[in-house]
NUMARDO-213630 format. One record per residue (C-alpha): x, y, z; residue in one letter. Coordinates in pm, whole numbers, plus 32768, in hexadecimal, padded with zeros to 4 digits. Layout:
BEGIN
REC   east   north     up   residu
REC      X       Y      Z        A
...
***
This chain:
BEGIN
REC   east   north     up   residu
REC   8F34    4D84   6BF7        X
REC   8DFF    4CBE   6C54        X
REC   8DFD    4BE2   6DB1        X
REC   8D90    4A91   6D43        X
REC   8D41    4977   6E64        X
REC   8D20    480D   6DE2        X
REC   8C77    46F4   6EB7        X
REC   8D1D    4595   6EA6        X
REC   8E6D    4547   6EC8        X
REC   8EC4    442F   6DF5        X
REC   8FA7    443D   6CCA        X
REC   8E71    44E1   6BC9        X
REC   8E75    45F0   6D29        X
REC   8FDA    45F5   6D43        X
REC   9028    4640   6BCA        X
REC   8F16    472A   6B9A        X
REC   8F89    47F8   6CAA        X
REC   90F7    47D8   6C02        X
REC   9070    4858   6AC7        X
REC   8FAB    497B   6B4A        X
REC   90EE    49F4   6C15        X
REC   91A9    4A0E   6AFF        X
REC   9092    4AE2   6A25        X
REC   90CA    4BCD   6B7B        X
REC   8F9F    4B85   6C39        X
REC   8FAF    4B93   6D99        X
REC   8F2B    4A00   6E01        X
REC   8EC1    4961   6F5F        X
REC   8E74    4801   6F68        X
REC   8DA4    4752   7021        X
REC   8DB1    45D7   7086        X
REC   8CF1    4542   718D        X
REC   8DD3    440A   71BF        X
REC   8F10    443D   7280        X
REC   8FCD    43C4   7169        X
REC   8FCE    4414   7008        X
REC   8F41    431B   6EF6        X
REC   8EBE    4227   7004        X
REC   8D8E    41CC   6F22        X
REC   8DA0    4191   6D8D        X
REC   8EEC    41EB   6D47        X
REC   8F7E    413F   6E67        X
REC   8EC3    3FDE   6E32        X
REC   8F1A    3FAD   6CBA        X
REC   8FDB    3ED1   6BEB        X
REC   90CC    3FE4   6BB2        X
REC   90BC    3F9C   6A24        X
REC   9104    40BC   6915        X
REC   9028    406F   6826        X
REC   9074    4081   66F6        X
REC   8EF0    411C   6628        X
REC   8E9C    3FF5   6555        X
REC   8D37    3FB0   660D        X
REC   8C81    40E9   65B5        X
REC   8BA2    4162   64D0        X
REC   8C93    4246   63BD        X
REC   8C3B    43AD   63F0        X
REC   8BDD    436A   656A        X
REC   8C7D    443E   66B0        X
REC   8D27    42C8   6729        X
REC   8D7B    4279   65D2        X
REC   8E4A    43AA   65AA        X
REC   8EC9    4425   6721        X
REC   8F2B    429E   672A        X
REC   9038    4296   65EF        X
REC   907F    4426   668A        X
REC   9071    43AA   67F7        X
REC   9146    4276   67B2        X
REC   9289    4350   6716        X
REC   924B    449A   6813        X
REC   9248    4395   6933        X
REC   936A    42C2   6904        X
REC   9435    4425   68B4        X
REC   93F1    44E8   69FE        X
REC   9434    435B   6A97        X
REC   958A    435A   69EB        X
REC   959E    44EF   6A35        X
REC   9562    44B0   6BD8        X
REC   95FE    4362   6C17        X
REC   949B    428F   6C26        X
REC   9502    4109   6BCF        X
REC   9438    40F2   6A75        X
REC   948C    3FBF   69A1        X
REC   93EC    3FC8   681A        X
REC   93F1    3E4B   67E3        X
REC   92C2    3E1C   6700        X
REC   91C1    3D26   673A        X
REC   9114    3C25   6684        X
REC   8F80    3C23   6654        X
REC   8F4A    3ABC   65EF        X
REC   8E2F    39BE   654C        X
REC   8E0F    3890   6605        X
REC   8D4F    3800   64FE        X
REC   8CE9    3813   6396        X
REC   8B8A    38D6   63BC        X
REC   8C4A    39E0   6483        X
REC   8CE8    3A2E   634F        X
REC   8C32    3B46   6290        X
REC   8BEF    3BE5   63C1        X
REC   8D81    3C0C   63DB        X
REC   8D9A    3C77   6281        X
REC   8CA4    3D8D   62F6        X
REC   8D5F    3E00   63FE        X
REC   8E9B    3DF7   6302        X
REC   8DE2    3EE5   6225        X
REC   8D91    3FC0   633D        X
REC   8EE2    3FC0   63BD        X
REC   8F31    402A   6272        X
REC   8E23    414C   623C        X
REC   8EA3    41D4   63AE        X
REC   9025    41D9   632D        X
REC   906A    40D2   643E        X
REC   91DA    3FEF   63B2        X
REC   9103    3E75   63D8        X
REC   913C    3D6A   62DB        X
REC   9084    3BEE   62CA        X
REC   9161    3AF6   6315        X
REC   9175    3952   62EB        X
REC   9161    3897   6417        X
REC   92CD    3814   63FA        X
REC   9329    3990   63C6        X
REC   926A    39E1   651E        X
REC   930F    38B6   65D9        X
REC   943F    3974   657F        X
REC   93D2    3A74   6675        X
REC   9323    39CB   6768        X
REC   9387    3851   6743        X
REC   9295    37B6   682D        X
REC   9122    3864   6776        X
REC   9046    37A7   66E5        X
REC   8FA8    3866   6581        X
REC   8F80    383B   641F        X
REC   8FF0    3989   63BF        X
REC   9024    3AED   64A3        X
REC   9048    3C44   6475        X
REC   9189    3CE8   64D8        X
REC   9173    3E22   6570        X
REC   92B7    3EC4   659C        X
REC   9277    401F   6638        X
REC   91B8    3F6B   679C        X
REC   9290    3FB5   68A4        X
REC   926F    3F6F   6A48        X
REC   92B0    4096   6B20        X
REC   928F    4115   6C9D        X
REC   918A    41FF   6C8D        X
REC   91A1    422B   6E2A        X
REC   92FF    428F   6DBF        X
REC   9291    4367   6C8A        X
REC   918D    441D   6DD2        X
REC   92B0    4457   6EAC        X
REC   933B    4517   6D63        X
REC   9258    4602   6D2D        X
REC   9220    462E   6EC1        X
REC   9394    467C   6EBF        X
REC   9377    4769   6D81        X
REC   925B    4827   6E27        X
REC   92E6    4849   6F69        X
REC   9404    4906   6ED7        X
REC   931B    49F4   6DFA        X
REC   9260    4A63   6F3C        X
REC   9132    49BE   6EE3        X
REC   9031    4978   7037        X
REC   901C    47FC   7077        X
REC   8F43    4783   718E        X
REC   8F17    4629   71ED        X
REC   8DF1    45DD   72F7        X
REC   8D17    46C7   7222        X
REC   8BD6    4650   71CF        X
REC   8AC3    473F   7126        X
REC   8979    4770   71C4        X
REC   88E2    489E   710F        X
REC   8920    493F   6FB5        X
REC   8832    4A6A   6F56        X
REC   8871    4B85   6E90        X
REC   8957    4CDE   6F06        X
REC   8894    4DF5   6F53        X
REC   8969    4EC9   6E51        X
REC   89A9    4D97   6D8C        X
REC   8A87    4C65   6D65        X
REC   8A1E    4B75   6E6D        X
REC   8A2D    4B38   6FE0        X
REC   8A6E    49D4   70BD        X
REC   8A1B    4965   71CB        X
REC   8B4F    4866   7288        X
REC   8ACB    486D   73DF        X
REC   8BE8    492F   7488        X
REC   8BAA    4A51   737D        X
REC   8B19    4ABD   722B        X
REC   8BF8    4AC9   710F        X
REC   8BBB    4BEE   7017        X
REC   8C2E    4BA7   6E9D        X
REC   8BEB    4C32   6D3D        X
REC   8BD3    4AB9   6CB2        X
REC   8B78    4970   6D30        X
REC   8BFD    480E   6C7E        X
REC   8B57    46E8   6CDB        X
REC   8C68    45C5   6CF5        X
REC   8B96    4504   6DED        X
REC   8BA8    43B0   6D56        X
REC   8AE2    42B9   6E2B        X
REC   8A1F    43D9   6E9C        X
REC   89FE    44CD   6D78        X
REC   8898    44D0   6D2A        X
REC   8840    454F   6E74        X
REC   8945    4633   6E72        X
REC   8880    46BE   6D45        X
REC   8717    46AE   6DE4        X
REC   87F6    476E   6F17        X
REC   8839    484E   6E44        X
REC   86F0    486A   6D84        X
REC   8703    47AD   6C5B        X
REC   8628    469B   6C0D        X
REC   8708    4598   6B54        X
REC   8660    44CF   6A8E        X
REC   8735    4399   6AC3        X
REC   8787    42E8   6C26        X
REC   887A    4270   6CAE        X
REC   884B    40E0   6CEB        X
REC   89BE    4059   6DAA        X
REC   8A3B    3EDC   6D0B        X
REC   8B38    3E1C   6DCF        X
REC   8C50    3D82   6D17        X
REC   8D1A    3C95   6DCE        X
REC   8E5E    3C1A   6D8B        X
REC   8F13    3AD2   6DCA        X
REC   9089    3ABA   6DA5        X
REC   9180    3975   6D2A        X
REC   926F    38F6   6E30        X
REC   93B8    3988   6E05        X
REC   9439    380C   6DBE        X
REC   9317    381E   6C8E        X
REC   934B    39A3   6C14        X
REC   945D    38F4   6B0B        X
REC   9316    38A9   6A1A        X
REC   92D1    39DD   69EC        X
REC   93D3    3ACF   6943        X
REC   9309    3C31   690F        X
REC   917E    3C64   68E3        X
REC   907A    3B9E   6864        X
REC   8F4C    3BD5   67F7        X
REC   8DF8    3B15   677F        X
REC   8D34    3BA7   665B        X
REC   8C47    3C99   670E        X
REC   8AF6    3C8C   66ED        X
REC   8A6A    3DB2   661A        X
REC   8928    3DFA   66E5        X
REC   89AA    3E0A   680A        X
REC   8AD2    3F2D   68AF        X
REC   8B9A    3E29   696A        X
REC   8CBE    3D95   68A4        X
REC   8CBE    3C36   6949        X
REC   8D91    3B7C   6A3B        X
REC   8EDD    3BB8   69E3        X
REC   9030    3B48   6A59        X
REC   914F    3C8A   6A8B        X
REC   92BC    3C6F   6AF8        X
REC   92FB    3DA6   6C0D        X
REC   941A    3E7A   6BFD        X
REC   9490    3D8C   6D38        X
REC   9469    3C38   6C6F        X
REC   9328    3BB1   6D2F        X
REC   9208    3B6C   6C17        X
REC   90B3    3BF3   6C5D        X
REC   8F81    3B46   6BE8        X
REC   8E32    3BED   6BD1        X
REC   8D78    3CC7   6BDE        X
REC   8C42    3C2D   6BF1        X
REC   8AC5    3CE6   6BF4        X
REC   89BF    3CE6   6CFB        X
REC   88EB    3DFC   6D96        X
REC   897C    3E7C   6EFA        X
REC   888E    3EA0   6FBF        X
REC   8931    3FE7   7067        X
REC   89C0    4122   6F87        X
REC   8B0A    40AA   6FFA        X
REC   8AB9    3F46   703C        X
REC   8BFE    3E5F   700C        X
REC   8B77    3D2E   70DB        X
REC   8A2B    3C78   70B3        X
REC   8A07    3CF9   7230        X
REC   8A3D    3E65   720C        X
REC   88BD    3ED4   71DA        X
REC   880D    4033   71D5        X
REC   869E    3FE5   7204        X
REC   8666    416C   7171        X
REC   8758    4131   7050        X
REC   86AA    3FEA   7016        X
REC   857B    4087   702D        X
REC   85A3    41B2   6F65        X
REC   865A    40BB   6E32        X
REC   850F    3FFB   6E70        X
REC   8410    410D   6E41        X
REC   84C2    4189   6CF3        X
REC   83F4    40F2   6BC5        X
REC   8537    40C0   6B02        X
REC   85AD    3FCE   6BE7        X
REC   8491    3EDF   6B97        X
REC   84B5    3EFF   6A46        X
REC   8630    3EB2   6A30        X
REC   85BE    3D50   6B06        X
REC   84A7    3D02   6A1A        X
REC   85B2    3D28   6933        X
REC   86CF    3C7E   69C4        X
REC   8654    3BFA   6B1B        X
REC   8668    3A8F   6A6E        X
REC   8743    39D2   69EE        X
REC   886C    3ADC   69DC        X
REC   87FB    3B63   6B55        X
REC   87D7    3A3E   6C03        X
REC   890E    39A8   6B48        X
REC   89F7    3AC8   6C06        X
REC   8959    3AC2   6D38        X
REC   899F    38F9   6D24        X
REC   8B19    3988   6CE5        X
REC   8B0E    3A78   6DEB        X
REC   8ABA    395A   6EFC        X
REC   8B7B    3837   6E55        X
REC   8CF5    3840   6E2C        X
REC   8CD4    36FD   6D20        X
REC   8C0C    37B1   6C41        X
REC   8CDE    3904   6C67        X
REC   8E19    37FF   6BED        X
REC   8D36    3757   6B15        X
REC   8D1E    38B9   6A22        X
REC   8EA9    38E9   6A69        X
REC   8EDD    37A9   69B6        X
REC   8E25    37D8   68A3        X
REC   8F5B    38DE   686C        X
REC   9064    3800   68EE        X
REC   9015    36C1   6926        X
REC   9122    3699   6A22        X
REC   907C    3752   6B2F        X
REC   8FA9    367D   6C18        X
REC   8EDD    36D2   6D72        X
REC   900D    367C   6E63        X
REC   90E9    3761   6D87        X
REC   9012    38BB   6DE4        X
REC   900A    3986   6F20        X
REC   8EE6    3A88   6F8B        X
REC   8FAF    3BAF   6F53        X
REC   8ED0    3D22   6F58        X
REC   8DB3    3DF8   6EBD        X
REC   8D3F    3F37   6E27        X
REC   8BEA    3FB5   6DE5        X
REC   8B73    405C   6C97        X
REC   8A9A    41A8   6C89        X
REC   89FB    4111   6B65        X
REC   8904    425A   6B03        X
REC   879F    41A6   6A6D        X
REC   8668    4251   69E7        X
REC   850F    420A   6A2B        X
REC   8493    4117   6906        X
REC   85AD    4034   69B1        X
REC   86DC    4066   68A2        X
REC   8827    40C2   6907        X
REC   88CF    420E   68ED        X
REC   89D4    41BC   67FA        X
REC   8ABE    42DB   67DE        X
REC   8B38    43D3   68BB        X
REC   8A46    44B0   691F        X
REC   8A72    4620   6962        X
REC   8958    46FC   69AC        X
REC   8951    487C   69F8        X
REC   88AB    497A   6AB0        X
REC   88F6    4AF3   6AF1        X
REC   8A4F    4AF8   6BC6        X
REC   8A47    497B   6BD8        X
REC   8AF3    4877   6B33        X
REC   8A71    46E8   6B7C        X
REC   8B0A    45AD   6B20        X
REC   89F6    44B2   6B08        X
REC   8A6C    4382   6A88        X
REC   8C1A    4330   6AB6        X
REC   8C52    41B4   6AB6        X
REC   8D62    4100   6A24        X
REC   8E1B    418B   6965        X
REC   8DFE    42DF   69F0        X
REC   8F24    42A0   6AB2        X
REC   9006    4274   6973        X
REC   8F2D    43AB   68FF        X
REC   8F6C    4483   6A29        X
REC   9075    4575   69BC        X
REC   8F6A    45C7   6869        X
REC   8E07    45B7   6939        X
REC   8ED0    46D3   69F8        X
REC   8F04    479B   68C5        X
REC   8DD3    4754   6863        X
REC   8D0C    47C3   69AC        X
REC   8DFF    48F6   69B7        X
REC   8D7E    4953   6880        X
REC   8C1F    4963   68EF        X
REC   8C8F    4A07   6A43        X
REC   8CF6    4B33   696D        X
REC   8B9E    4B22   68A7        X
REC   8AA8    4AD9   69D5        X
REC   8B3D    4BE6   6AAE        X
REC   8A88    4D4D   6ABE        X
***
């Protein structure tokens, strides 16, 4: 029986301790918020997603069409609201076109259900969008992932695993007869494994530790706006534009809750703090140390202008945040929107300014880090854990 002790408390956190319980390990957890998922997991659009974006063959491409069916059963299994009401991705306009029938094939090639629609087949969904054709996705689903958290705090509560809120790590180095030691401030934790479920703050989590990641974490703010409740009638489910390809964000969307109320967003724009969810909420050393990596420059050279500048003129102007709403449903119009919240992305990015992709997983003796979880790794969370509990078993002496 090996003691493990994972850092980060959010669902990934959560769920890999879960997992590693039940293999028998002995598991403390560490979280240095007073609440669980206060960062990523509790800031999203609480969307299972349903695997038709990735690459075939890729970690998201196949935890996601996993992650969407082990996620709505332990929902179902534990009483967490879950709703599978399919969404629609749709083509506003006739050059969006092959890029839908793109993501059809890939949808396809990843075993996701999705067929193309007509327009007057999609109005029969959503009767207020505005497309010449869509794809129907019918495994999407909205969820409370707070509530799936509360779940798994509940389930390892009653299997005796250690759970400590208020926790935050200030030292990792190696045991003196092996495994690994940490350093909390009150007291240093001795453990034959360490999993790295940091999030916002997993690369240096890893350089704590001794690693020297390759890819760093840079934090992007999506905001959300929300429909009046008299306006939440034009929008029946999800809706979604045809992503861009070259880019990891999926657009401005438009999501009916589990409550009724209709989410719009997220949109994209650096934060200017690790967990920056206002314009004002600035960490001159986060700032600085996202400035002095060479792979931020490179991403702006690449994207600075016109797409950059583009979210950060929606980030400041409500008309142009209802102007990109319309283009779905043409209905929607500035007075019909509310500021509503945010999350920020640990969106992992490499040196020569590209974007980490994928998941990202790396390993070291008695240590197991997760380097890159965005969207969708909350869908994925229940088969990252299986995943990183595999590589527990193989990392550790």
């Amino acid at each position: 029986m090996r003691h493990v002790l994972v850092v980060g408390g959010g669902i990934l956190g959560l769920a890999t301790a879960r997992e590693l319980v039940g293999r028998d390990h002995l598991v403390t957890l560490l979280e240095k918020e007073a609440t669980w998922a206060a960062h990523q997991t509790g800031h999203n659009s609480n969307v299972v997603h349903a695997g038709l974006y990735y690459a075939p063959g890729s970690f998201k491409a196949r935890m996601s069409v996993a992650g969407n069916r082990s996620m709505v059963e332990f929902a179902r299994a534990h009483g967490v609201p879950v709703d599978v009401c399919g969404k629609l991705v749709v083509a506003t306009d006739q050059s969006e076109l092959p890029a839908l029938a793109v993501l059809a094939e890939r949808a396809a090639a990843n075993g996701v259900p999705a067929k193309v629609i007509s327009a007057a087949h999609a109005r029969e969904y959503e009767p207020e969008v505005s497309c010449v054709a869509a794809l129907r996705v019918e495994s999407t689903g909205v969820i409370d992932f707070h509530r799936v958290c509360l779940a798994l705090v509940e389930l390892l509560t009653d299997a005796g695993a250690d759970l400590r809120l208020r926790t935050p790590v200030l030292g990792i180095r190696p045991g003196r007869r092996g495994g690994v030691e940490v350093a909390t401030g009150s007291e240093v934790l001795r453990a034959d494994a360490l999993v790295n479920c940091a999030g916002l703050h997993c690369d240096r989590i890893a350089r704590m530790a001794g690693l020297e990641p390759q890819a760093k974490i840079v934090p992007f703010r999506g905001e959300y706006y929300e429909l009046r409740p008299d306006r939440a009638h034009l929008v029946r489910g999800l809706i979604y534009p045809v992503p861009d390809a070259s880019l990891p964000f999926l657009g401005v969307h438009l999501t009916r809750m589990l409550d009724g109320t209709v989410h719009a967003g997220p949109n994209a724009v650096l934060a200017l703090r690790r967990e920056g969810y206002r314009w004002r909420d600035l960490s001159p050393s986060d700032l600085a140390e996202t400035a002095r990596f060479p792979g931020t420059w490179r991403l702006a050279k690449k994207y600075a202008y016109p797409i950059g500048l583009e979210e950060v003129r929606r980030s400041l102007s409500k008309r142009r945040f209802a102007a990109s709403l319309a283009k779905l449903v043409p209905a929607v119009g500035e007075a019909d929107i509310v500021r509503s919240g945010s999350g920020v992305r640990a969106q992992a990015l490499l040196p020569d300014g590209s974007l980490v992709q994928d998941f990202l997983i790396e390993t070291a003796p008695n240590q197991v880090h997760v380097l890159n979880a965005p969207s969708p790794a909350a869908t994925c969370a229940l088969e990252i854990a299986k995943h990183v509990a595999d590589e527990v078993w193989a990392s550790t002496d």
